[in-house]
N, C-alpha and C positions, 0 to 999 in steps of 0.2 A: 498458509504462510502469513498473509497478510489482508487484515481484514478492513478496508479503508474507512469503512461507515465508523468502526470501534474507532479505529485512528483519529480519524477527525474528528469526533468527538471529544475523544481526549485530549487531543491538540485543544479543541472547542474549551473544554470548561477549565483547563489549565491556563491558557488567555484568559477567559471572562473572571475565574478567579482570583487571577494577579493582573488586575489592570493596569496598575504602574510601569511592570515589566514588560506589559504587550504594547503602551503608547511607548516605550522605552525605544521596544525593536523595530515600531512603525517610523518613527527617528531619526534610528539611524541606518536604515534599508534607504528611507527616504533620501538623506545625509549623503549615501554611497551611490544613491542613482545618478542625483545630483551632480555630484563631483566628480565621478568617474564613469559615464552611461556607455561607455563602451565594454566597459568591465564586467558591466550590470549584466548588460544584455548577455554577456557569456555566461557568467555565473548562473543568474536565473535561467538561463536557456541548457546549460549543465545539470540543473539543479531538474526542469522538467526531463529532462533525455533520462536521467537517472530515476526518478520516480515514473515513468515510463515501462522504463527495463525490468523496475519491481514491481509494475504491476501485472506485466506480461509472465514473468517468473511467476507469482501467487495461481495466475489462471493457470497454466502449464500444469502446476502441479497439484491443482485442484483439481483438474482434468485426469491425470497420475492417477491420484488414489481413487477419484470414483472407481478407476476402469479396472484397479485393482480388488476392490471393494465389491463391483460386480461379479469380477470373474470367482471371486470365493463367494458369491451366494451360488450364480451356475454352478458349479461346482458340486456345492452341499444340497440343489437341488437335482442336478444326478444322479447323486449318488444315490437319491432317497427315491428316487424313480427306480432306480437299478435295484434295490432294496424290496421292491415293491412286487 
């Protein structure tokens, strides 16, 4: 589902390649600490619970398909035993 090293990265060189736009959001993140930190701390604290929950979701169902992925090799090694 979610592969955070690609993620970040992307995140990474889409910042480092618009730097205007990344001291832009540094700004006004800053700007919104600032002025409202009680808001902040919900948002950003919203903002970890929900990247959180997607990264628990990605393991979940990485976990999924390995167990799926195994059970069709047991399987086709069964059968091949049975075969035998």
């Amino acid at each position: 589902m979610l592969d955070f090293n690609n993620y970040w990265s992307l995140v990474y060189n889409f910042l480092a390649t618009h730097q205007l736009l990344a001291i832009g959001i540094a700004i006004a993140v800053l700007i919104f600490a600032y002025k409202k930190p009680v808001e902040a701390v919900k948002f950003f604290g919203f903002c970890a619970f929900l990247v959180a929950i997607l990264y628990i979701m990605s393991l979940l169902t990485e976990s999924g398909s390995h167990g799926v992925s195994d059970k069709k090799e047991m399987s086709t090694e069964s059968r091949l035993e049975q075969l035998d």
